[in-house]
N, C-alpha and C positions, 0 to 999 in steps of 0.2 A: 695546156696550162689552165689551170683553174683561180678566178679570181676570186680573193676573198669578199663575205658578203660586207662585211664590215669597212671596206677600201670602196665597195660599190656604193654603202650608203654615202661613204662621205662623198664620194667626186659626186654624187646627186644633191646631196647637202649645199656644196658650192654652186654647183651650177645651177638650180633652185635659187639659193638665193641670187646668185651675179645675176640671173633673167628677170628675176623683180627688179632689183638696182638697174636694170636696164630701162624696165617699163616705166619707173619713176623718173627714169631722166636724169640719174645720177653720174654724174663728170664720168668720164674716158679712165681721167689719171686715180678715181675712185674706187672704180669698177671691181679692183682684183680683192682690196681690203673690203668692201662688203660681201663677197661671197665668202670670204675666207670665214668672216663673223657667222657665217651660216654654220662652215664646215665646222669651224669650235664648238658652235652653240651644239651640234650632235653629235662631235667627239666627247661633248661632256657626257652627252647621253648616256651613249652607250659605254662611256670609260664607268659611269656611275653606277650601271647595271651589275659590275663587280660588287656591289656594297649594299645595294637593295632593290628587294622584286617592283615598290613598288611605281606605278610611272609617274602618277603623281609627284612624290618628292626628286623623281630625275629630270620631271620639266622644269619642277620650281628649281632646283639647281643648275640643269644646263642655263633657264631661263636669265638665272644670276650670271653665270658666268661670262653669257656672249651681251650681256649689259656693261659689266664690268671689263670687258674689251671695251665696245660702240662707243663710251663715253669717251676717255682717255685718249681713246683714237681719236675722236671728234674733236676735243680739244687741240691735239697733235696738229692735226689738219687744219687747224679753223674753219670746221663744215658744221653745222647746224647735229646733233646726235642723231638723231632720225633718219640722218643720209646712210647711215651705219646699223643703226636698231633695228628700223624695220625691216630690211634685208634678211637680216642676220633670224629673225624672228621667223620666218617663210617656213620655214625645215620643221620649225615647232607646232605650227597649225595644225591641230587634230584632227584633217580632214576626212580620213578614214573612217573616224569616231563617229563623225555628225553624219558621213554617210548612213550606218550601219544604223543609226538612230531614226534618221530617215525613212529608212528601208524598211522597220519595226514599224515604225509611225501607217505609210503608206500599205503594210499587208495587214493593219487591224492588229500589231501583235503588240499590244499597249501595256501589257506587263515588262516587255525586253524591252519597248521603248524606253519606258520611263526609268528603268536601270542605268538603257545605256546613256540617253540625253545627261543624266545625272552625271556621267562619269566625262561626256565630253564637258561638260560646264564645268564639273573639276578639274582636267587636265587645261581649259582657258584660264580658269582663275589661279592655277600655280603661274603659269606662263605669267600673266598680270603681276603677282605676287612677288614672283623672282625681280623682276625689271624692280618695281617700287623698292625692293627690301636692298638693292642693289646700289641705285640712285640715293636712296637713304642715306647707303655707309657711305656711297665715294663725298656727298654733302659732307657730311657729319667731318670726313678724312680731311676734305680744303678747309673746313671751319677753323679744325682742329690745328691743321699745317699754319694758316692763316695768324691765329691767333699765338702760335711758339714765333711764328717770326716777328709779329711786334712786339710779343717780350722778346725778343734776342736782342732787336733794335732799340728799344726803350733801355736797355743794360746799357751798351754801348755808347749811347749819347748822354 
């Protein structure tokens, strides 16, 4: 039986992120919803690769997405977002990226370097970008929710 690669990245996605949420010391009863936030954040990934080559706008999207979980869950739970975000964020770390950047850097090959460092500092700053752009709207959404309910109550009385 052959496993698909795509069922491998995610069970590594999860359990990537549940071994951070472990190192940070996040509750027992916590554990399964922060990896799970992993496994999203790079089913967005790869589900996004349908739509476009490039990885940039697939981190800044997955990026949005497993934000756009962590909070709401966080709220759910009454845990801090961060018991859920950074977890969730693990899967997304260009490590490979900054490797290979490295690796340029360290044989003198400072033309590939500086290509590639450029392209890890982009794939970090979508990752940053998504989380902000995300946290943005869910604000703007309770502002927004916030604000219909005291006119609904203002009518009312």
């Amino acid at each position: 039986m052959i496993i698909p690669d795509w069922l491998i990245q995610l069970v590594t996605a999860f359990t990537g992120a549940l071994g951070f949420a472990v190192l940070f010391n996040v509750q027992s009863a916590r554990l399964f919803w922060a990896g799970l936030g992993g496994m999203l954040g790079w089913a967005a990934y790869l589900v996004l690769g349908c739509w476009y080559d490039s990885d940039v706008i697939r981190f800044f999207l997955a990026s949005a997405c497993f934000t756009l979980y962590s909070d709401p869950l966080a709220r759910l739970k009454k845990t801090p977002t961060t018991v859920f975000l950074v977890p969730a964020a693990i899967p997304m770390v260009p490590g490979a990226s900054l490797y290979r950047s490295m690796s340029f850097a360290v044989s003198g090959q400072w033309n590939a370097f500086a290509q590639q460092i450029l392209y890890t500092l982009l794939l970090a700053a979508a990752i940053a970008a998504g989380m902000v752009c995300a946290m943005t709207l869910l604000h703007i959404a309770r502002m927004l929710m916030r604000g219909l309910i005291h006119k609904c109550r203002g009518r009312k009385g």
